[in-house]
C-alpha positions as CSV (number, residue, x, y, z in Angstrom):
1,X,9.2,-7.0,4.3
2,X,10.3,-7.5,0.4
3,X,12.6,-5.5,-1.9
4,X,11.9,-2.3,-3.2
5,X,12.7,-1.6,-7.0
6,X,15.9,-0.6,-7.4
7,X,15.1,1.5,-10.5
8,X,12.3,4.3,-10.3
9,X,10.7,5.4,-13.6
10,X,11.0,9.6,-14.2
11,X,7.5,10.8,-13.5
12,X,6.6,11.3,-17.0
13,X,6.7,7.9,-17.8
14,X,4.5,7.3,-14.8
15,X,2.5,9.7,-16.2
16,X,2.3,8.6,-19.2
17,X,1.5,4.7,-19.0
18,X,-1.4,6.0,-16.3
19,X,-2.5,7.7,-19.6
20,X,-1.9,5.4,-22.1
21,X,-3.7,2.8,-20.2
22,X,-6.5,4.5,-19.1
23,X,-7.6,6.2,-22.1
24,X,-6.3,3.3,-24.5
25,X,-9.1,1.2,-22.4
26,X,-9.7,-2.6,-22.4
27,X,-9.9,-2.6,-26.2
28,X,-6.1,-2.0,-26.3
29,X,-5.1,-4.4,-24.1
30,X,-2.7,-8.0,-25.6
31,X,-4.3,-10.1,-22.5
32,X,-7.0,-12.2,-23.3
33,X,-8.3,-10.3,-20.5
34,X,-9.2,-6.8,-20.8
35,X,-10.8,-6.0,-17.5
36,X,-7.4,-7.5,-16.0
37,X,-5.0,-5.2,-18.6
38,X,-6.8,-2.3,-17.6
39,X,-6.3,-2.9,-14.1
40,X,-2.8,-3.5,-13.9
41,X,-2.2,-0.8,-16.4
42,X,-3.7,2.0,-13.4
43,X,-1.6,0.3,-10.9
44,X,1.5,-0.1,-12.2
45,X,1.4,3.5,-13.7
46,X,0.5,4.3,-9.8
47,X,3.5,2.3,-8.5
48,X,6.0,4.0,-11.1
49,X,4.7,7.2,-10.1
50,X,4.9,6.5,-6.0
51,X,8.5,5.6,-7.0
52,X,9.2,9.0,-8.4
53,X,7.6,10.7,-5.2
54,X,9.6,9.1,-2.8
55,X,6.8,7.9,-1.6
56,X,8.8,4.7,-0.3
57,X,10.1,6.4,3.0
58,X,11.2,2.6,5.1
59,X,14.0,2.4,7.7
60,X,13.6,-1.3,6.9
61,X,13.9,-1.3,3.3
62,X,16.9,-2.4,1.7
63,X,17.4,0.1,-0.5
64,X,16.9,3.6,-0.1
65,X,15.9,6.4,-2.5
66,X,18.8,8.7,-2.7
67,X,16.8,11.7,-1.8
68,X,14.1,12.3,1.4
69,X,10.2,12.8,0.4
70,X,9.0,16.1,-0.7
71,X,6.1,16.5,2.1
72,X,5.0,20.1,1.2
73,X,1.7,20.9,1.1
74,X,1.4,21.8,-2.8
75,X,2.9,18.5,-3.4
76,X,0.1,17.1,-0.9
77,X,-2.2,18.7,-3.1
78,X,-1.0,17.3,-6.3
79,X,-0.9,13.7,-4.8
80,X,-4.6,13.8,-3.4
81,X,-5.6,15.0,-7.4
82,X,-3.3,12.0,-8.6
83,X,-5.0,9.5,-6.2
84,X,-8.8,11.1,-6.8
85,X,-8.2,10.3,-10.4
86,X,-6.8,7.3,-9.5
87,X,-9.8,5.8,-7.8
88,X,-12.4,7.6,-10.4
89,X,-10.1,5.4,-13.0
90,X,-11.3,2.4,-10.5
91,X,-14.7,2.7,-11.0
92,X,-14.9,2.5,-14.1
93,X,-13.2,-1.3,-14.0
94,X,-15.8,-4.2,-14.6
95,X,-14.9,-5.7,-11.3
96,X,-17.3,-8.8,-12.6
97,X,-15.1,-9.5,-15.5
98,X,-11.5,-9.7,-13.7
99,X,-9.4,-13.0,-12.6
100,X,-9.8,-14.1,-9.2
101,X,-5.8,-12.7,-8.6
102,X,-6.6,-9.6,-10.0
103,X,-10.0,-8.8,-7.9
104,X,-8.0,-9.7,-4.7
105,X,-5.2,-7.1,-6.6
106,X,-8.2,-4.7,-7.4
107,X,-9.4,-4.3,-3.6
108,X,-6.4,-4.0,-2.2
109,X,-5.5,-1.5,-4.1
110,X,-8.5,0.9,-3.6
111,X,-8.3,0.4,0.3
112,X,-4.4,1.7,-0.3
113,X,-4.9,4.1,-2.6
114,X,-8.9,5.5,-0.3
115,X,-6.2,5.8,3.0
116,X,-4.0,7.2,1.2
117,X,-6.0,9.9,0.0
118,X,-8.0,10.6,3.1
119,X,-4.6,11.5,5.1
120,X,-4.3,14.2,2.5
121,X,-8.2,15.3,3.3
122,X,-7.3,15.5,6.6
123,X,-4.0,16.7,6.5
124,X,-2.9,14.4,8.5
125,X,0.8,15.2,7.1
126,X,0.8,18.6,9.3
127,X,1.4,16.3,12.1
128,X,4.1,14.2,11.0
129,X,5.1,12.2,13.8
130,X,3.5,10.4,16.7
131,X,4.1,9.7,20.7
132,X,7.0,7.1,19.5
133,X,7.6,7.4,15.8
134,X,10.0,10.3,14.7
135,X,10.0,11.3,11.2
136,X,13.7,12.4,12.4
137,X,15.0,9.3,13.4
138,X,13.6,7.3,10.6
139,X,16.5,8.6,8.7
140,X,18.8,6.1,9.8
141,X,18.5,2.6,7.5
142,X,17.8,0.2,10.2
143,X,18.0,-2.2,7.3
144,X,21.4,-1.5,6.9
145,X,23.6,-1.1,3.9
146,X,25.2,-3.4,1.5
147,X,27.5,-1.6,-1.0
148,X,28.9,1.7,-1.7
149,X,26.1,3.0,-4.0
150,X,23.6,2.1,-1.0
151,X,26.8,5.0,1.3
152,X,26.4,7.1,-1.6
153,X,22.5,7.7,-1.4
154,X,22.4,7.6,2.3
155,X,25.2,10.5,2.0
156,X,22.4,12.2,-0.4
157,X,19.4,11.7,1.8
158,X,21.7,13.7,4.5
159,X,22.2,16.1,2.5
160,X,18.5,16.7,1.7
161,X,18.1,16.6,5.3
162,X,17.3,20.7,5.7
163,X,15.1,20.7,2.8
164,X,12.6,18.4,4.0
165,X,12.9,19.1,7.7
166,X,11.9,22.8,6.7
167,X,9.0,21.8,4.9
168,X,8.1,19.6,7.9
169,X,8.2,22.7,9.9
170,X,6.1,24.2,7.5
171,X,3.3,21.7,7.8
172,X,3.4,21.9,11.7
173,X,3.2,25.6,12.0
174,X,0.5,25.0,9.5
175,X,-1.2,22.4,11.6
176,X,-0.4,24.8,14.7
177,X,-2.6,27.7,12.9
178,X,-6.1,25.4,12.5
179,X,-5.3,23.4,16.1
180,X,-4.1,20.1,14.5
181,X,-1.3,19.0,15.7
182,X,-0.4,16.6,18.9
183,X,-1.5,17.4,22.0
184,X,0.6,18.9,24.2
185,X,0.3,16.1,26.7
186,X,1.7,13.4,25.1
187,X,5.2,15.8,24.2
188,X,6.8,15.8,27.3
189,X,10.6,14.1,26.7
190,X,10.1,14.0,22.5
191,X,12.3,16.1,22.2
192,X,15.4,14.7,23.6
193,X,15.2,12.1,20.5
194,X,16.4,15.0,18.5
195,X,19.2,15.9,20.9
196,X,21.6,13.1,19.9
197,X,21.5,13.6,16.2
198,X,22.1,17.6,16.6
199,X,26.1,16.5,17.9
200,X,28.7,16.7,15.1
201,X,31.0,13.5,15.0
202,X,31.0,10.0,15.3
203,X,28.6,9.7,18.1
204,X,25.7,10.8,15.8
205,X,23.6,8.2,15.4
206,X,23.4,9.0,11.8
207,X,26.8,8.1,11.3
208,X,26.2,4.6,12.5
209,X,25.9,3.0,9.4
210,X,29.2,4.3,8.5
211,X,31.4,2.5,11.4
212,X,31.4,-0.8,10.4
213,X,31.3,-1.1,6.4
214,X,31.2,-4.8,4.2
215,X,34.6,-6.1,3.6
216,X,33.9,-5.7,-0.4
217,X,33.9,-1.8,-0.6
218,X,37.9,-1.5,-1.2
219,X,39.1,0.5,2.0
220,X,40.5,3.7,0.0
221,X,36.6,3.9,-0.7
222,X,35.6,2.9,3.0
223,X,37.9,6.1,4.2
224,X,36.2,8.6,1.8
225,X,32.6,7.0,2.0
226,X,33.3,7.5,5.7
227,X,34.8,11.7,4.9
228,X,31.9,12.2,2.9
229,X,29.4,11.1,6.0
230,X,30.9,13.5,8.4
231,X,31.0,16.1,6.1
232,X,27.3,15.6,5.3
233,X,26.4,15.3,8.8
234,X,28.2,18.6,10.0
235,X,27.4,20.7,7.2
236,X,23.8,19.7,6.6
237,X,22.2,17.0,9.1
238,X,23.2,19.1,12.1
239,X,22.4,22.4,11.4
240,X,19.1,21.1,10.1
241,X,18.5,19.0,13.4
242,X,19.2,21.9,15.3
243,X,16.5,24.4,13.8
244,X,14.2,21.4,14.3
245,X,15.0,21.2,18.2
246,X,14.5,24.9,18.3
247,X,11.3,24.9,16.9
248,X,9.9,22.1,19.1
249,X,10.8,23.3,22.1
250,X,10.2,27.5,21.4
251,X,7.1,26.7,19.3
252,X,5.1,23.7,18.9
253,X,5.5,22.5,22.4
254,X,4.3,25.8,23.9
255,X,1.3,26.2,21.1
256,X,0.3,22.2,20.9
257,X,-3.3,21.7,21.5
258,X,-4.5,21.1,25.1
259,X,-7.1,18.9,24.0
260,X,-6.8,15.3,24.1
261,X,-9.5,12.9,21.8
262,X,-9.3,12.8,17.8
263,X,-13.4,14.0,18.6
264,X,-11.9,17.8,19.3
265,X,-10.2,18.3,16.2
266,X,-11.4,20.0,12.9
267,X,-14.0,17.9,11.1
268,X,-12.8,15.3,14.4
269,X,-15.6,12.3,14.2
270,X,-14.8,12.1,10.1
271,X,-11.4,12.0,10.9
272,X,-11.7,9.1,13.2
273,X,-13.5,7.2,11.6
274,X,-11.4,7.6,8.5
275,X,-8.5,6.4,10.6
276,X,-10.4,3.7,12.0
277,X,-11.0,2.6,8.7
278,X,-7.3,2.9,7.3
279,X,-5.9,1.3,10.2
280,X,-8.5,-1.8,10.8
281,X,-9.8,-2.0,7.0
282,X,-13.6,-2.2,8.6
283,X,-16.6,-0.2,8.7
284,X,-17.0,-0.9,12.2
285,X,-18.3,2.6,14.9
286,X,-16.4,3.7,17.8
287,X,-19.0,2.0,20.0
288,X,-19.4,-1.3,18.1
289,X,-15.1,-1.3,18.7
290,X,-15.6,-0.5,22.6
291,X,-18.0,-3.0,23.4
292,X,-15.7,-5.7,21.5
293,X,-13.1,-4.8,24.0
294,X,-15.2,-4.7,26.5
295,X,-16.3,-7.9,26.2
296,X,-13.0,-9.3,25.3
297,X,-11.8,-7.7,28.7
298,X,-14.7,-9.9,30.2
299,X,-13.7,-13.4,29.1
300,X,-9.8,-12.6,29.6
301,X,-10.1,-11.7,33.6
302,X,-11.8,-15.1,34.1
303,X,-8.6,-16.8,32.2
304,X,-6.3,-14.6,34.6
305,X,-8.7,-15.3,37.9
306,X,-7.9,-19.0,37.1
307,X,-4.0,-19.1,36.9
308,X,-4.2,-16.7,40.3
309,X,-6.0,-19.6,42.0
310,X,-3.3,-21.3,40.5
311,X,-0.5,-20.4,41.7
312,X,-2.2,-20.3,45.4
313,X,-2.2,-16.4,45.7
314,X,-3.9,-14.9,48.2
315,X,-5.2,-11.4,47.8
316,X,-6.8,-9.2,45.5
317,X,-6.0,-8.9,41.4
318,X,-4.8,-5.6,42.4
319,X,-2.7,-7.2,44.5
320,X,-1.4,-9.7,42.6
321,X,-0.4,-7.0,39.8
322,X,1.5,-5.2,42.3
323,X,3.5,-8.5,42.7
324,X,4.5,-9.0,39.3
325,X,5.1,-5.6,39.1
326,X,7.5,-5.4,42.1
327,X,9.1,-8.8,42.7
328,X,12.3,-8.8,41.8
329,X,12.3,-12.6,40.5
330,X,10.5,-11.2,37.2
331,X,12.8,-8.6,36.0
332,X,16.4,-8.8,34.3
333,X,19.5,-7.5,36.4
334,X,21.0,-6.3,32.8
335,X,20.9,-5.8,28.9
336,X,22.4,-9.4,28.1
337,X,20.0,-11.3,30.7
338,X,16.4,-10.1,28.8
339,X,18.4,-10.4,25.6
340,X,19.1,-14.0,26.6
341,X,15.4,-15.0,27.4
342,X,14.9,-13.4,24.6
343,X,16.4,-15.4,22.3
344,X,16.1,-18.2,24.1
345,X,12.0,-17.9,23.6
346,X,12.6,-17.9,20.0
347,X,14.7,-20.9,19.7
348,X,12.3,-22.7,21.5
349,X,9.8,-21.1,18.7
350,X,12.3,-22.2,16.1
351,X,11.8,-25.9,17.5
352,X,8.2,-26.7,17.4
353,X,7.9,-24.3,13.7
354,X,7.5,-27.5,11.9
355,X,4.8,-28.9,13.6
356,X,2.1,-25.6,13.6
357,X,3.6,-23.8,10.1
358,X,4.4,-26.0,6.7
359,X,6.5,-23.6,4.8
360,X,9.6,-22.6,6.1
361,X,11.4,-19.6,5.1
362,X,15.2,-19.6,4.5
363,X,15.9,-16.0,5.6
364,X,16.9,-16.1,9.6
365,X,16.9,-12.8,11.8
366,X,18.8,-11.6,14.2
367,X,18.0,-10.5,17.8
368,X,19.0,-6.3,19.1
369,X,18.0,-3.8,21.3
370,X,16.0,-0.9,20.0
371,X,18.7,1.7,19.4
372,X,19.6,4.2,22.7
373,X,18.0,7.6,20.9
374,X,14.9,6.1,20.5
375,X,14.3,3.7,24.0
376,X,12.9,5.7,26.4
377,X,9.6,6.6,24.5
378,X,9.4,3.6,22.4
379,X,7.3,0.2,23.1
380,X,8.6,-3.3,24.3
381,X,9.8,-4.6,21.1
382,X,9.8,-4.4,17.3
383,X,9.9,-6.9,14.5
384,X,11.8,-6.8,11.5
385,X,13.1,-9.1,8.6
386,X,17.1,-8.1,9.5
387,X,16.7,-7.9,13.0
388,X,13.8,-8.5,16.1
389,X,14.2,-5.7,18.3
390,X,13.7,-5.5,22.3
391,X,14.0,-2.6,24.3
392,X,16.5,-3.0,26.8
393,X,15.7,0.7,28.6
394,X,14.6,0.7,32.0
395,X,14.6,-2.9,33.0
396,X,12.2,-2.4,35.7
397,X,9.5,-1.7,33.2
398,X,10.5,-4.9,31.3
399,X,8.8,-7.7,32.9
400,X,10.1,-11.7,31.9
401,X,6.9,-13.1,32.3
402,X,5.7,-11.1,29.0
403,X,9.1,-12.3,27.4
404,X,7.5,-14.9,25.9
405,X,4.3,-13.4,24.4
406,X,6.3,-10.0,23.1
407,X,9.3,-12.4,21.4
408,X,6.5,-14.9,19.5
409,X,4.7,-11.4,17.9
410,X,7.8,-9.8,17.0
411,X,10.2,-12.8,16.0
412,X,9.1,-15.7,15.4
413,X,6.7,-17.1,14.4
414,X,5.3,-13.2,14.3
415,X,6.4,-10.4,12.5
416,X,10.2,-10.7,11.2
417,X,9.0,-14.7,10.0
418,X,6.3,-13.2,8.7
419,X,9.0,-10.5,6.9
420,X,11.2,-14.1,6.0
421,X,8.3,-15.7,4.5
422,X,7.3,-12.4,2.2
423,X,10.7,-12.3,0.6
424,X,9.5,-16.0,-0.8
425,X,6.0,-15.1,-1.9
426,X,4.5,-15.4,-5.1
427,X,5.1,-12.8,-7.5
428,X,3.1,-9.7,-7.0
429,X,2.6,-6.0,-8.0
430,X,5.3,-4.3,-5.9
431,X,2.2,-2.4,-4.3
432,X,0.8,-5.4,-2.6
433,X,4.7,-6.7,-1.8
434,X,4.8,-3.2,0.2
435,X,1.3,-3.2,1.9
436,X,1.4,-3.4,5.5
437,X,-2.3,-3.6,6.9
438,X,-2.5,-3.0,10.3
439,X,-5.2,-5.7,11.2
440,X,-3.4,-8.6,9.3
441,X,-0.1,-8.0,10.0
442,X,-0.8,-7.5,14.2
443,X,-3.6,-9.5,14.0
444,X,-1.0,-12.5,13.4
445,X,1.3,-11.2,15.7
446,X,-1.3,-11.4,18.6
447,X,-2.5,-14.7,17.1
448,X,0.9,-16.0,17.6
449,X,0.8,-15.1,21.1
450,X,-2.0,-17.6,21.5
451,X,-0.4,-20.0,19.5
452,X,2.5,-19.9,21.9
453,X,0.1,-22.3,24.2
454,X,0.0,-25.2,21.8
455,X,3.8,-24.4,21.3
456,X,4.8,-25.4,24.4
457,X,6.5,-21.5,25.0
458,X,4.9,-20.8,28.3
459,X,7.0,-22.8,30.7
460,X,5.1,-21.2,34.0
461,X,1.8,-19.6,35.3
462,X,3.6,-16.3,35.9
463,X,4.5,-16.8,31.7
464,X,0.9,-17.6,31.1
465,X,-0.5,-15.1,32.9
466,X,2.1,-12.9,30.8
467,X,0.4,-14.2,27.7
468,X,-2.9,-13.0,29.0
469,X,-2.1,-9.7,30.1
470,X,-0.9,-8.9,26.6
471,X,-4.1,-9.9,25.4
472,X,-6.0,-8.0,27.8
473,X,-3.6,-5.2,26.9
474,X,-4.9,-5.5,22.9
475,X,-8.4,-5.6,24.1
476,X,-8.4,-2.5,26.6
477,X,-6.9,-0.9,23.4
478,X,-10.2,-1.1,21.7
479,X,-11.5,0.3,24.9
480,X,-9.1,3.2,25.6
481,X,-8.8,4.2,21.8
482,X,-12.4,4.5,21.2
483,X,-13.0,6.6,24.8
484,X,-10.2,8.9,24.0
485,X,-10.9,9.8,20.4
486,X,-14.7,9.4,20.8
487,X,-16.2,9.2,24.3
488,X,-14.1,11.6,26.0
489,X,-11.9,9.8,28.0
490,X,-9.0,11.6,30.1
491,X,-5.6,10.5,29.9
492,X,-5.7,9.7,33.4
493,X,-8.5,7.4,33.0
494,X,-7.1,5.7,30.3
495,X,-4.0,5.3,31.8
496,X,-6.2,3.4,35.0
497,X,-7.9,1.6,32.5
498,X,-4.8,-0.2,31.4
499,X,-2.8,0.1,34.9
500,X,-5.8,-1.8,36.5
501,X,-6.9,-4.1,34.2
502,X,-3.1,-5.5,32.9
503,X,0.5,-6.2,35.0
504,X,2.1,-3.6,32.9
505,X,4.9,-1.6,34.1
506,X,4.0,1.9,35.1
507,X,6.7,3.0,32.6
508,X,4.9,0.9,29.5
509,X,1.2,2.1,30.2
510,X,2.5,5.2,30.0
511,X,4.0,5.3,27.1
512,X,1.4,3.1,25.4
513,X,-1.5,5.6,26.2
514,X,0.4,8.0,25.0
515,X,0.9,6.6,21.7
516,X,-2.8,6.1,21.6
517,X,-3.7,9.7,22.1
518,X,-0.8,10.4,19.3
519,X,-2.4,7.9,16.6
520,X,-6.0,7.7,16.8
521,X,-7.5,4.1,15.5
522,X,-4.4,2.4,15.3
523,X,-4.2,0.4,18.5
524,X,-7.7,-0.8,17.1
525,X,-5.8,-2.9,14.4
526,X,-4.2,-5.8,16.5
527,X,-7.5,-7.7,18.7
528,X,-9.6,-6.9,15.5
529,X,-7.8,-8.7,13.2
530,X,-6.1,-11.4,16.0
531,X,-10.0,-12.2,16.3
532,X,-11.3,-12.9,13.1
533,X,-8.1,-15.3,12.8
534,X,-8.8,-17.1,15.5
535,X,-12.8,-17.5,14.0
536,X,-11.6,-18.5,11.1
537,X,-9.9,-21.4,12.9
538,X,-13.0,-22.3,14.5
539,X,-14.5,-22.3,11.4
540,X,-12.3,-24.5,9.4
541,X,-11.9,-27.0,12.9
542,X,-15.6,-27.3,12.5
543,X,-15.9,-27.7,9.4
544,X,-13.3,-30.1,8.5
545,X,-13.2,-32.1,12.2
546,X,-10.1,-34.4,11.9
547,X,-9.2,-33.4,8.4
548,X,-7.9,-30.0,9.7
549,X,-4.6,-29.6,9.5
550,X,-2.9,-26.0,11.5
551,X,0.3,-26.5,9.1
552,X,-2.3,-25.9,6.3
553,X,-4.2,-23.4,7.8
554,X,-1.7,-21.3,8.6
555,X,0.1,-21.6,5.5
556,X,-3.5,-20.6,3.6
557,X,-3.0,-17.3,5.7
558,X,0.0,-16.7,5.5
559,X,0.5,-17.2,1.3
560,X,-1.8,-14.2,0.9
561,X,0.2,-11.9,2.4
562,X,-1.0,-8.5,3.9
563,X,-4.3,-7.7,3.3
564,X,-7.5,-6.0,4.0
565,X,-9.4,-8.2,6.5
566,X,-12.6,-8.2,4.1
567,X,-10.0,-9.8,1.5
568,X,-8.6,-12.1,4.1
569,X,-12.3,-13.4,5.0
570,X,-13.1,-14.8,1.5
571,X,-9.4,-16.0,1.2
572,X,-10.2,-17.8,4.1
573,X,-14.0,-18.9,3.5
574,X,-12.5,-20.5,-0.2
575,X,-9.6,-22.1,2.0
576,X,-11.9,-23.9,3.9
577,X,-14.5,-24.7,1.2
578,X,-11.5,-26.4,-0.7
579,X,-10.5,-28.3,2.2
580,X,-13.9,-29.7,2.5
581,X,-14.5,-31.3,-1.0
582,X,-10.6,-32.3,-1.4
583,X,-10.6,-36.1,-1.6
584,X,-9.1,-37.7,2.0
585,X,-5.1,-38.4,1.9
């Protein structure tokens, strides 16, 4: 995660250097390079613009806008005519002629700017929030905030609170109308999120930020910073939060689609595949995805049938699931105990970093539990550059034998090292320091998971077999993603898929199928792209025997930053190329 601008241009200046750029042409441009000018004239007109929109809606960022999106569906409209001219602009850029940095730049951008404007198509906006991600709750900076301006456009965004919340409503009764919304299924319990932010007071979670302030903000300021919150929150949050509680439960709940698979809604199979696309960033079918997880499912259960003989079980896999979901040796008695393995995973991480990674960040994360409002429906654990996050809600559904596995994708040396290690990247366009592609990003995570074994993290079977079962939980997700949203699947099916095929808790394959009916194509993202990392290893191993180096390797990947997985493959294929015909050290 990097810094977003602190200063947004007024929308007629985006408007205008989009202009002056594009019909000014390569001629105009001072760079020796005109194919390049031309290019970064389109996206940095685009990036003003997005700036001006809003458009930068991040719990994690560190600094917020000081106003909420508008999400309406004439401002849709105007966005998709922005990013269609956007991406006619594109084309007309000699692809041929630009600098190797610039036509990584160039692809990039056009994936962004193509998923972007195939939500709009799709109107994916008039269902604005999934099984476990609440347009609500996003509200709250989980970044946190560092000085009274940051108070002082938080207390705004609160105050904008009814105004975009209506217009949310508006796009869900809208979506309600033509049968798009989520189904009805996957609903049960959402709406007790709301329920803590719709109490007046201290005890609203979106006057958390405002309990504990820095020490540098004077304390006459603290005091009316802190008024100012609690008048925002009474006056506007509330009341706002309230008419959205009312209209879930009176309205969407009771006219949300009975149908299950992305396949049964308007123009369905486009859609699907157009999230399949955004999400995983390749032109790959719903059946070529299934049969990769089936056949990843395959080669896992032979790993798992091993450690079973190992440990000198005997019974059925069924059986042995049912142990390590009861036994009461493999779950935490409280909060503080899986918070403790916890951390202590990723201090053992921290100790073998220098021998698999060469470049260090200096940035170091803390370690939380996902905040109370969201728990109950949200997954095992979250990365992020401030803070790793693990959810400390129904212990009996958080099994210490995945410990392990879950800390090394979300701490370290996955996602909030991968956050660290951003903030010290090469300087880029601030689109490509915001991208967060699905298939990179978790791809590494789940690579990390693997790369746990040479770490030395898995101190027992039980922790191996851990490792495993979150790999065979990525791959059944190729499986149960596709046969929902293209094959038919029931949710009961899927959710025996995953119960029978991983030692999830009952609790978490719940939840995860849900989210999977609530977000076609993005549970696709994470084996995909944890694949072709793990070929590209091969291929560099083979290719450069005892000259390959992992520190190197991983540092190749990891200096490119979030990208499409096409992009990543020729990073990767140049990588190895230059390793080859580098003289010996």
């Amino acid at each position: 995660m990097t810094d977003v601008p602190r200063r947004r241009p007024r929308i007629a200046l985006a408007c205008a250097l989009l202009l002056a750029g594009l019909a000014a042409g390569p001629a105009a441009a001072a760079d020796d390079n005109a194919a390049d000018a031309a290019l970064r004239a389109i996206y940095d007109a685009e990036w003003a613009w997005r700036r001006e929109q809003a458009d930068d809606e991040d719990p994690n960022a560190d600094v917020q806008p000081d106003r909420l999106p508008r999400v309406d569906a004439a401002t849709q409209q105007r966005r998709l005519a922005y990013w269609t001219t956007v991406l006619e602009r594109l084309d007309a850029i000699d692809v041929a002629a630009l600098s190797a940095e610039e036509r990584i730049n160039a692809r990039i951008f056009r994936t962004l700017v193509e998923a972007q404007a195939n939500d709009i198509r799709f109107r994916t906006y008039e269902a604005p929030f999934t099984a476990n991600n609440f347009f609500w709750a996003s509200i709250v900076p989980r970044a946190g905030i560092t000085d009274a301006a940051g108070y002082r456009r938080q207390i705004a965004r609160m105050r904008d609170v009814p105004r975009y919340f209506d217009e949310q409503i508006a796009n869900m009764r809208a979506g309600l109308d033509r049968g798009f919304s989520l189904p009805k299924v996957v609903l049960d319990g959402r709406d007790a999120t709301v329920v803590p932010f719709t109490v007046a007071g201290e005890d609203n979670p979106l006057y958390a930020p405002f309990r504990r302030m820095p020490a540098q903000i004077p304390e006459a300021e603290q005091r009316q910073l802190r008024a100012e919150a609690m008048a925002a929150i009474g006056d506007a949050a509330v009341p706002a939060y309230r008419t959205l509680l009312a209209f879930l439960r009176e309205e969407y709940v009771p006219r949300a689609r009975t149908t299950l698979g992305a396949s049964e809604l308007p123009d369905g199979a486009a859609y699907y595949q157009a999230m399949l696309r955004k999400f995983t960033t390749l032109d790959m079918t719903p059946a070529q995805i299934h049969q990769v997880g089936l056949d990843e499912m395959a080669r896992i259960r032979g790993e798992m049938d091993a450690i079973i003989r190992q440990v000198g079980f005997r019974g059925s896999f069924a059986q042995f699931l049912e142990f390590l979901r009861t036994d009461p040796q493999f779950y935490a008695t409280t909060p503080d105990e899986l918070l403790g393995r916890a951390s202590l995973v990723v201090m053992r991480a921290n100790g073998q970093l220098r021998h698999v990674i060469g470049t260090l960040p200096r940035y170091r994360h803390g370690l939380v539990a996902i905040p109370a409002e969201i728990a109950a429906t949200n997954t095992g654990g979250r990365g992020g550059l401030q803070n790793c996050m693990f959810n400390t809600y129904n212990l009996p559904a958080r099994p210490l034998y995945t410990l392990p596995a879950l800390a090394l994708h979300e701490c370290t040396p996955g996602h909030s090292f991968q956050f660290a290690l951003a903030l010290e990247a090469p300087a880029r366009p601030p689109f490509r320091q915001q991208a967060k592609f699905s298939g990179y990003i978790e791809g590494w995570g789940l690579y990390t998971e693997w790369l746990g074994v040479q770490m030395g993290i898995y101190q027992t079977p039980y922790e191996d077999f851990g490792r495993l079962t979150y790999e065979a939980w990525r791959a059944a997700r190729l499986v149960i993603d596709t046969g929902i949203h293209a094959f038919g699947w029931s949710r009961e099916r899927a959710i025996a898929y995953l119960r029978d095929n991983t030692a999830l808790a009952e609790h978490e394959i719940v939840t995860e199928v849900d989210r999977y009916i609530g977000q076609p194509g993005q549970a696709a993202a994470y084996k995909l792209g944890e694949l072709q990392i793990r070929r590209h290893r091969a291929e560099a191993e083979a290719a450069l025997g005892p000259r390959f180096d992992q520190r190197a390797f991983h540092d190749a990947l990891l200096a490119i930053g979030p990208v499409p997985l096409p992009v990543l493959e020729e990073s990767m294929k140049r990588f190895i190329e230059d390793q080859r015909v580098a003289p010996a050290r």
